[in-house]
PLY file of the C-alpha trace (Angstrom):
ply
format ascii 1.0
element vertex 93
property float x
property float y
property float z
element edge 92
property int vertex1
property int vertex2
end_header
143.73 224.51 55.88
146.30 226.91 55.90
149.89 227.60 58.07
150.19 230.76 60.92
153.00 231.64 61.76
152.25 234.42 64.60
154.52 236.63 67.44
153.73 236.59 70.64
155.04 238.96 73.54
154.79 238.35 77.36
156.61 239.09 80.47
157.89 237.19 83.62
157.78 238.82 87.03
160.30 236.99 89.22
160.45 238.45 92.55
164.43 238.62 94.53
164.82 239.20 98.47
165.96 243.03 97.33
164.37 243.88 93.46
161.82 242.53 91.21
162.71 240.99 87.79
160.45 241.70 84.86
161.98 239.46 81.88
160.09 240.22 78.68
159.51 236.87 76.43
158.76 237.06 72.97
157.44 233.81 71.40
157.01 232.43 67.86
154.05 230.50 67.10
153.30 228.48 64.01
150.77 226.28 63.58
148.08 224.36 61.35
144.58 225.75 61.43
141.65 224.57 59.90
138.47 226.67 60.67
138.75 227.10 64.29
140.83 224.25 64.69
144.42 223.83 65.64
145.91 220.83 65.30
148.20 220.39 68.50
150.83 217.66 67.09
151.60 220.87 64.41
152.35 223.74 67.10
156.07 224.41 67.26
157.78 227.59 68.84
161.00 229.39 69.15
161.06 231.39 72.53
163.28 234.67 72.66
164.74 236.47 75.98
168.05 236.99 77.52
168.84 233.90 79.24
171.96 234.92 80.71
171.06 238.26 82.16
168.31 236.00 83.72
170.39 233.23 85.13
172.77 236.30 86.41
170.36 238.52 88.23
168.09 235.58 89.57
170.62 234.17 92.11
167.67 232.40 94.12
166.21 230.37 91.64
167.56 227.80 90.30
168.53 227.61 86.42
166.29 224.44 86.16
163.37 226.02 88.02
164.00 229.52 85.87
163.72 227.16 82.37
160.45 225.78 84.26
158.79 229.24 84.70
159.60 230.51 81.30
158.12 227.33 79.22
154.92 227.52 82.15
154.58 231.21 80.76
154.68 230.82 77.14
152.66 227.71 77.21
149.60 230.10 79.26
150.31 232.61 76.83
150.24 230.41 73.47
147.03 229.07 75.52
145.69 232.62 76.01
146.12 233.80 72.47
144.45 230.91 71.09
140.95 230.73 73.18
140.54 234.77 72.90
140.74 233.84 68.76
137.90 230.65 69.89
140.50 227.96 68.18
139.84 224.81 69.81
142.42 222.33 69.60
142.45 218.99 68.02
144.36 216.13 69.13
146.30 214.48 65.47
146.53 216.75 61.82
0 1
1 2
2 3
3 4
4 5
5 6
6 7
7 8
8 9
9 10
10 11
11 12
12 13
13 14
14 15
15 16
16 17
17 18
18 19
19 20
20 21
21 22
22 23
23 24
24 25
25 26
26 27
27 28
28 29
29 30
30 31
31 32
32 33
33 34
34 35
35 36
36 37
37 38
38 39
39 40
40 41
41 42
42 43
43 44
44 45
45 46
46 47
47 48
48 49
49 50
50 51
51 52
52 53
53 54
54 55
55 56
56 57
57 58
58 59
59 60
60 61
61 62
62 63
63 64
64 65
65 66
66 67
67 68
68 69
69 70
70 71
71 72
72 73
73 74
74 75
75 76
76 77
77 78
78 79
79 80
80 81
81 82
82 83
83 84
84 85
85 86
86 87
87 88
88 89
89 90
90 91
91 92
């Protein structure tokens, strides 16, 4: 059994009445793996992007809904990364 600790980069596409928003998310990923198994109750993350400049330039969304779309993101990403390595998870370490 050993510890990961990986980064992870994705972007959001948000689209306003007059631009597009691209907001570029990088995520850190640890976790517990044993074989090909990671052991869900052990995955934490720290999620990285500029929040503020967000909130500012997406005036139609709302800050709640914005939060939503970010964690929806990184979860399909962390979720992505993990079946293209074949890790299957398990439900207790």
């Amino acid at each position: 059994m050993i510890w990961v600790i990986e980064k992870l980069r994705t972007r959001l596409y948000l689209k306003e009445s007059q631009y597009d928003l691209d907001v570029p998310i990088e995520i850190e990923v640890e976790y517990q793996l044993e074989g090909n198994k990671v052991f869900s109750s052990s995955v934490s993350r720290k999620i990285r992007y500029n929040r503020p400049l967000l909130v500012e330039e997406a005036i139609s969304w709302p800050v709640a809904e914005l939060d939503h779309l970010v964690n929806q993101e990184v979860q399909r990403s962390i979720e992505g990364h993990f079946s293209s390595r074949g890790y299957i998870f398990e439900g207790k370490s």
